[in-house]
C-alpha positions in Angstrom: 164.1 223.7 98.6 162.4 227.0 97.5 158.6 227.0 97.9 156.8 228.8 94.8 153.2 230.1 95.4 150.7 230.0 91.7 147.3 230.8 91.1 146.9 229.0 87.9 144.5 226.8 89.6 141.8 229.6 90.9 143.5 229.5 94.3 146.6 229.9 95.9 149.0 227.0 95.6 152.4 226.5 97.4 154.4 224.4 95.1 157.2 222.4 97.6 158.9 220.6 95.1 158.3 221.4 91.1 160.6 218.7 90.5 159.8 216.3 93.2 158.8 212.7 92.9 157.2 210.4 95.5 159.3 210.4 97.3 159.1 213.7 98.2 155.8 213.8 98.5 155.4 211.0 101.1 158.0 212.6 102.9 155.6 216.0 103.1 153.0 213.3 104.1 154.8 212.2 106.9 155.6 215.7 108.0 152.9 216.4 107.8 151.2 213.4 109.7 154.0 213.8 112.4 154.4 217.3 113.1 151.0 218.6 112.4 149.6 215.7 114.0 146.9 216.3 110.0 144.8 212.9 109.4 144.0 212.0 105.5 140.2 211.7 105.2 140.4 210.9 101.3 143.1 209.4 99.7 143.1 209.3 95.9 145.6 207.6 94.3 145.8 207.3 90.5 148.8 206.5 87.9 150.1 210.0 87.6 148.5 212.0 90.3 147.8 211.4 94.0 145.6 213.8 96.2 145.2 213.6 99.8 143.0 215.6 101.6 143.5 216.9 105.2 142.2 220.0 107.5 144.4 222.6 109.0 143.2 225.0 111.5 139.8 224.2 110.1 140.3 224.4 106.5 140.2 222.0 103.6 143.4 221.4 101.9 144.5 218.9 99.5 148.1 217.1 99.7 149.0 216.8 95.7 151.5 215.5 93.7 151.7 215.1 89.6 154.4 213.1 87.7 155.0 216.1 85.3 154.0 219.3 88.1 155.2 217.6 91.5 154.4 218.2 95.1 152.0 221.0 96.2 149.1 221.6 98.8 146.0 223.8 97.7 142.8 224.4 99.2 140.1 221.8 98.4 137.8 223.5 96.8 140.0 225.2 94.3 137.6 227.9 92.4 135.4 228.1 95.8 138.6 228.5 97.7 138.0 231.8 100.3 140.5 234.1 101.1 141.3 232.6 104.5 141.9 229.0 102.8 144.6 230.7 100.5 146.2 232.4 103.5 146.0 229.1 105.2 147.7 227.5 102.8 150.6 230.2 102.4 150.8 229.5 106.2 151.4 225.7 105.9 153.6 226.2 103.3 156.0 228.5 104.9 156.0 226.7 108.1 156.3 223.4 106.2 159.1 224.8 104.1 161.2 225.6 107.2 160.7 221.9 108.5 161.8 220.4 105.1 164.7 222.4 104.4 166.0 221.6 107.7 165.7 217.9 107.0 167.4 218.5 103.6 170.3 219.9 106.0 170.7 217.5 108.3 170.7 214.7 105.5 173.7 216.4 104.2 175.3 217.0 107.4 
C-alpha cells in the first residue's frame, strides 16, 4: 500500500488505494470504526460511489470510494476545506496507512 496525497479536489486528499474496490474500502471502514473508535453520521451509498462521513479530532472528513478512482478520505467541505482539515487529513492518512499495511503483512505471513 502506498498512500498518494492530490489536490484535484480543492483540498487535500490521501488516496489509500487507487485501485481498490469495496472491499478495501470497508476494510478502511472498519479500521477506522475499530481503532479510531470514528462513528458514520451520513452514509451515502450510490451505484458507483459511496461517501461516509465521520469527525476526527474535530474535523469533518468524508470516507470515499469510486469504482474508477478508489478509496480516499478528504475533508467534507472540499473547496471550504481550512488548512487544519487538510493537515488532519494527511494525519489520518499516514497513521491509517501504517495500520493497513501492517494488516497487508500479516495476511501474507
Amino acid at each position: 500500500m502506498s498512500l498518494t496525497l492530490r489536490t484535484s479536489l480543492g483540498c487535500t486528499e490521501a488516496v489509500i488505494a487507487d485501485d481498490g474496490g469495496l472491499k478495501q474500502f470497508y476494510n478502511v471502514a472498519n479500521v477506522l470504526s475499530q481503532d479510531f473508535k470514528v462513528k458514520f453520521s451520513h452514509k451515502e451509498d450510490d451505484f458507483d460511489t459511496i461517501n461516509w462521513e465521520f469527525r476526527f479530532k474535530g474535523h469533518n472528513m468524508t470516507l470515499h470510494y469510486n469504482i474508477y478512482n478508489g478509496v480516499s478520505i478528504f475533508p467534507t467541505k472540499t473547496h471550504d476545506a481550512l488548512n487544519k482539515d487538510n493537515k488532519a487529513v494527511i494525519e489520518l492518512a499516514g497513521v491509517l496507512e501504517g495500520k493497513l499495511f501492517n494488516m497487508e503483512r500479516r495476511n501474507i505471513a
